[in-house]
N, C-alpha and C positions, 0 to 999 in steps of 0.2 A: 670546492676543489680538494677535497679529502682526497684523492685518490693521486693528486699531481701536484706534485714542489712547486712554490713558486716559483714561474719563469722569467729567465731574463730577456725573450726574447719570443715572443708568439706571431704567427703568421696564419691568415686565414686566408682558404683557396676556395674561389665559387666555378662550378661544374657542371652543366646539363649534359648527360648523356645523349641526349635526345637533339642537341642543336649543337650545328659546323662550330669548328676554333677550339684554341687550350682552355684550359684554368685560367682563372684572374686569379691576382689577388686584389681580396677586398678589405682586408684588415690587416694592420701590420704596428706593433710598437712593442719596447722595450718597457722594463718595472712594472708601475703601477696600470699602465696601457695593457700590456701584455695580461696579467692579473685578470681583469677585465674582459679580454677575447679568450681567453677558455673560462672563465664564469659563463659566460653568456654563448657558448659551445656548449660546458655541460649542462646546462639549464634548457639549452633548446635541444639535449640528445643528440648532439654533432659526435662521433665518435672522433678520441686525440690521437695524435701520433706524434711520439717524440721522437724529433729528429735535429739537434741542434747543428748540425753543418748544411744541412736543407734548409732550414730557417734564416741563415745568415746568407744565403745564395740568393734568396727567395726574399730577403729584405731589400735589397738592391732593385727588385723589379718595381717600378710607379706602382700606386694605387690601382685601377681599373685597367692595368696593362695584364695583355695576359704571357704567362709564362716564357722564356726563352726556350730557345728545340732545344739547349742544351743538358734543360733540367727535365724535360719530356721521361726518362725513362725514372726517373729517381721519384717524380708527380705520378707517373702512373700504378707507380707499386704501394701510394700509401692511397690512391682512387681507389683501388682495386681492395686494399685492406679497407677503406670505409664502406665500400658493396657489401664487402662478405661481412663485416658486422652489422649492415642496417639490415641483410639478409637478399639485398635485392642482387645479387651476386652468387 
């Protein structure tokens, strides 16, 4: 994590472009938790996006639930940033 402070508060979104419905979130915790889901981001080449009042909107959602419409436009501009950095965008 050389490149990101540690956070107080990490949130991981899963996305198929390819199949119906929003983001889930699939990973969500605070400290040493949080620590942990961007190690294992930057280890598998997930690109990050710090956004700490997206994270806290986005901790609120269950585990395997997916997103509320509300967050729909603020989830789809950091999707939309992870395409153009994996290139597939």
């Amino acid at each position: 994590m050389a490149d990101h402070p540690f956070p107080r508060l990490a949130v991981a979104l899963a996305y198929d472009i390819d199949e119906p419905g929003a983001p889930r979130v699939v990973a969500k915790g605070r400290g040493l938790l949080a620590q942990q889901i961007v190690a294992l981001a930057e280890e598998s080449g997930v690109p990050l996006e710090e956004n700490a009042a997206l994270a806290e909107a986005l901790e609120r959602v269950e585990l395997d639930e997916e997103i509320p419409e509300a967050l729909f436009a603020a989830v789809a501009a950091i999707i939309a940033y992870v395409l153009r950095a994996s290139g597939r965008l």
